[in-house]
C-alpha positions as a Python dict, from the first residue, in 0.01 Angstrom:
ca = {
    (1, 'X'): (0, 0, 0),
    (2, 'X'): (121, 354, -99),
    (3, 'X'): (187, 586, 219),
    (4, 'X'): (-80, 763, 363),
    (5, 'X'): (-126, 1110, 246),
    (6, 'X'): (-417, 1235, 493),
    (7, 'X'): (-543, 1117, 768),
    (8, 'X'): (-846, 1207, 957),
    (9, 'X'): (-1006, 1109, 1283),
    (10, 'X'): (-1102, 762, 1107),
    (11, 'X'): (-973, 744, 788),
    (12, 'X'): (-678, 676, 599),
    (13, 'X'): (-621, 871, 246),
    (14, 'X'): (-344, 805, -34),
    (15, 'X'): (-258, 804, -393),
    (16, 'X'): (-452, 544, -603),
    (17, 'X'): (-252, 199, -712),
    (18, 'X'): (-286, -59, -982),
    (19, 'X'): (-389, -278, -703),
    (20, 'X'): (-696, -62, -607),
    (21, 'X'): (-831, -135, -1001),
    (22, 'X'): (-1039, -448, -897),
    (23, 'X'): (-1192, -261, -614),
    (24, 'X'): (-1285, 62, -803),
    (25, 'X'): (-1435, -158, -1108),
    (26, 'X'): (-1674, -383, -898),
    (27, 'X'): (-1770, -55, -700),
    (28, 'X'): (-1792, 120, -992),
    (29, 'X'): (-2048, -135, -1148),
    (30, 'X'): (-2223, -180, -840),
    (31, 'X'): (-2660, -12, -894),
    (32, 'X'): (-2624, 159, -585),
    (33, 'X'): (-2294, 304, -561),
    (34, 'X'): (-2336, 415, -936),
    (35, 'X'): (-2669, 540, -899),
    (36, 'X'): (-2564, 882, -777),
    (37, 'X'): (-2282, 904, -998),
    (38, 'X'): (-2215, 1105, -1272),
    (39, 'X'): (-1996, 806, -1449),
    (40, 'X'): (-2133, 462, -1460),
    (41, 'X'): (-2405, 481, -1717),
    (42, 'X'): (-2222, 232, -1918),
    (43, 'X'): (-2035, -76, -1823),
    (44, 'X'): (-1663, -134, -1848),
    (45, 'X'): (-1386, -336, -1701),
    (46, 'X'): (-1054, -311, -1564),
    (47, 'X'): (-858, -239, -1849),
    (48, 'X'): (-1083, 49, -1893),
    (49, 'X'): (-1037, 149, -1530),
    (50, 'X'): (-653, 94, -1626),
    (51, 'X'): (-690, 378, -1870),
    (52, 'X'): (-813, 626, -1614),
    (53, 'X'): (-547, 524, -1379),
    (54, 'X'): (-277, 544, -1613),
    (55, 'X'): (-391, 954, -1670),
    (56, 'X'): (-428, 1014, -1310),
    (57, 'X'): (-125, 873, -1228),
    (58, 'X'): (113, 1070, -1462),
    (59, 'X'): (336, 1334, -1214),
    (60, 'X'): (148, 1631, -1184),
    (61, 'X'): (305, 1931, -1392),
    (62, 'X'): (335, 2202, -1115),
    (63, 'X'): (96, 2426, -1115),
    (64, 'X'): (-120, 2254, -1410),
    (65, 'X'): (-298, 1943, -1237),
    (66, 'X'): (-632, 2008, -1253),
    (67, 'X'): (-739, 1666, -1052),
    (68, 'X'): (-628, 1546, -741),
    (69, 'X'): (-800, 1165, -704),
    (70, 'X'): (-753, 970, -319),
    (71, 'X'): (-844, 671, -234),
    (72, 'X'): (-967, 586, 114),
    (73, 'X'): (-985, 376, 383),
    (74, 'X'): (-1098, 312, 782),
    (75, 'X'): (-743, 310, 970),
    (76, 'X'): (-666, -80, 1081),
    (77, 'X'): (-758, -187, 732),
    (78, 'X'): (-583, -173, 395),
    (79, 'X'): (-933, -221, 257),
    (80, 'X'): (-1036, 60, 18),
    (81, 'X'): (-1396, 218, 117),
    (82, 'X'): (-1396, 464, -171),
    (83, 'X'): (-1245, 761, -346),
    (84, 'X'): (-1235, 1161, -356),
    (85, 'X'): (-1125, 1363, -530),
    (86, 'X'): (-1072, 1741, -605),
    (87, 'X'): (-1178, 1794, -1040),
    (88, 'X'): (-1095, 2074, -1256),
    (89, 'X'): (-893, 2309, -997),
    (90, 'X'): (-852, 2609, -1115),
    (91, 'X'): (-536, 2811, -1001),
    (92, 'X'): (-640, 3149, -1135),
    (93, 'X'): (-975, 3120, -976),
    (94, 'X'): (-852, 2939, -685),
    (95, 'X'): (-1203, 2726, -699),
    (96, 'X'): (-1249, 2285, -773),
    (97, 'X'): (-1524, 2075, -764),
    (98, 'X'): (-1511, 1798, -531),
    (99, 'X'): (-1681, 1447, -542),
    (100, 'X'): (-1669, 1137, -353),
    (101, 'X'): (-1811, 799, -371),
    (102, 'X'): (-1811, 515, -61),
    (103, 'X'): (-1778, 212, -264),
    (104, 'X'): (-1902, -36, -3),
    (105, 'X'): (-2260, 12, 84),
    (106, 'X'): (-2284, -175, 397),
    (107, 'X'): (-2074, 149, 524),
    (108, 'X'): (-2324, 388, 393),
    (109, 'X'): (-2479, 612, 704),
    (110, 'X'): (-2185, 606, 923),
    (111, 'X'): (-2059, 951, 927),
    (112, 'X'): (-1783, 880, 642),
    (113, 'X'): (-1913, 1085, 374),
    (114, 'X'): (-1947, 1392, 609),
    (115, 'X'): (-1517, 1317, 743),
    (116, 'X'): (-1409, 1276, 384),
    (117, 'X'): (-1561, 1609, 290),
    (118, 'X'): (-1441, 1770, 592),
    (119, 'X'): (-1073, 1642, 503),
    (120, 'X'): (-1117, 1734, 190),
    (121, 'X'): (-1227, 2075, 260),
    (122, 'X'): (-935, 2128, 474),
    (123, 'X'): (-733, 2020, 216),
    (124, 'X'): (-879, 2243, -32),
    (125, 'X'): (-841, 2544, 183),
    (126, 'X'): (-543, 2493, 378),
    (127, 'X'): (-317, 2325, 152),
    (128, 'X'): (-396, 2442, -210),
    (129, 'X'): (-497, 2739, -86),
    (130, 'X'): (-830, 2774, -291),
    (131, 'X'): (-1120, 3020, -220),
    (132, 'X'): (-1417, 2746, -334),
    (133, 'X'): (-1518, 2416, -389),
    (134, 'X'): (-1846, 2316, -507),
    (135, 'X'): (-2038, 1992, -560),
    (136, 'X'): (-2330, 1837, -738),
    (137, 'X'): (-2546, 1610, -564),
    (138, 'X'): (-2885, 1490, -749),
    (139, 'X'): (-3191, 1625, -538),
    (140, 'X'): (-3294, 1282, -431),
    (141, 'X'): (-2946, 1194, -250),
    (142, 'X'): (-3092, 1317, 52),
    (143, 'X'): (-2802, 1121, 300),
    (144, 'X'): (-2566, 1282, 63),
    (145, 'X'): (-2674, 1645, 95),
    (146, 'X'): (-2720, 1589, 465),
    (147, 'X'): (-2364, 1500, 488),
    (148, 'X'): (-2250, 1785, 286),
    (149, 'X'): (-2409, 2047, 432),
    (150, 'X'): (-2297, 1930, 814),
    (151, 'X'): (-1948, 1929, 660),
    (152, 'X'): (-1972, 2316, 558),
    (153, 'X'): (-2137, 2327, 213),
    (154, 'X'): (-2426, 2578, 173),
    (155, 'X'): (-2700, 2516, -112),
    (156, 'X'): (-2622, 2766, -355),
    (157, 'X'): (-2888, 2659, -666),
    (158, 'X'): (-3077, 2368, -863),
    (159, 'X'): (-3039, 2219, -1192),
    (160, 'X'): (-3418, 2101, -1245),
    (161, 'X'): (-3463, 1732, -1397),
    (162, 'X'): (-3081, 1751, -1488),
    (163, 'X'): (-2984, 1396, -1516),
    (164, 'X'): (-3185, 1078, -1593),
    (165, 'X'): (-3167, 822, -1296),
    (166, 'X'): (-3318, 471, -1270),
    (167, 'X'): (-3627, 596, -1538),
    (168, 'X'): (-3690, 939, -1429),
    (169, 'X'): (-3519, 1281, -1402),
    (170, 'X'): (-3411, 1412, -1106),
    (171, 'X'): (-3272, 1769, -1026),
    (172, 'X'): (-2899, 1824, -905),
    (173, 'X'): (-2811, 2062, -614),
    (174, 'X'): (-2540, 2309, -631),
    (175, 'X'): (-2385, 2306, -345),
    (176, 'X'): (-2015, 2483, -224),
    (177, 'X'): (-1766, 2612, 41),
    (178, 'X'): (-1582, 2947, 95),
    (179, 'X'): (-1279, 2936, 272),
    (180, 'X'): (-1372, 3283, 458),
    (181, 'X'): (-1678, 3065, 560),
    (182, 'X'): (-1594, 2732, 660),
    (183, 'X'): (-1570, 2623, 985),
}
């Protein structure tokens, strides 16, 4: 396992590996977890997962990464739970959008969603030194938004019947963070 990058009161954050391919494919796959997703409409396998590792993997170029992808993980286990990750950052604006997904739903309503975003929110702030992150969230994600909003992100608009879930559409929140804000 690479070395931990973050750590937070329970969890254990680090760069993605090869090894973390099989996870992130069945998760990936999995109706539930990719319900909420914005990725997983179609079905692939782990030589397509391989593709998207190989680009997030390359050494950043300075100032030019635009995504910063983590794996996570409850401390005392080199089990994977999920992944996070901080998409399209913006230096000049000093702003990202930030998404997660917990990849094992038997961990779903625990707290972890809320202590990833908090992490990643301090990470955000206090180490890349951006103003804002924002999210998207479909409307009917209710544990999601919950855990969002007790993590520091305000509501901040609605994309009505924005993305076609499971048969019907369903609106996405816009949600974000202001460093000057967050607690």
């Amino acid at each position: 396992m690479s070395p931990v990058f973050l750590e937070s009161e329970r969890l254990w954050y680090r760069a993605p590996e090869r090894a973390d391919l099989p996870f992130l494919t069945a998760a990936l796959q999995n109706p539930p977890v990719r319900r909420n997703l914005l990725i997983g409409r179609y079905p692939f396998n782990e030589d397509g997962e391989a593709k998207w590792f190989e680009r997030v993997s390359a050494a950043p170029a300075g100032d030019n990464q635009t995504d910063v992808f983590m794996i996570f993980g409850i401390k005392g286990s080199d089990a994977q739970l999920g992944s996070t990750g901080l998409h399209r950052i913006s230096m000049l604006h000093r702003n990202a959008e930030w998404g997660l997904f917990i990849g094992r739903p038997q961990e779903w309503g625990k707290g972890y969603g809320r202590e990833v975003a908090r992490t990643m929110l301090r990470y955000a702030f206090h180490t890349l030194n951006l103003h804002r992150v924002h999210l998207r969230v479909n409307a009917d994600n209710e544990r999601g938004a919950k855990a969002y909003r007790a993590a520091g992100f305000v509501d901040e608009g609605r994309h009505r019947q924005a993305v076609f879930v499971d048969g019907k559409y369903v609106d996405v929140l816009l949600m974000g963070a202001l460093r000057d804000e967050w607690r």
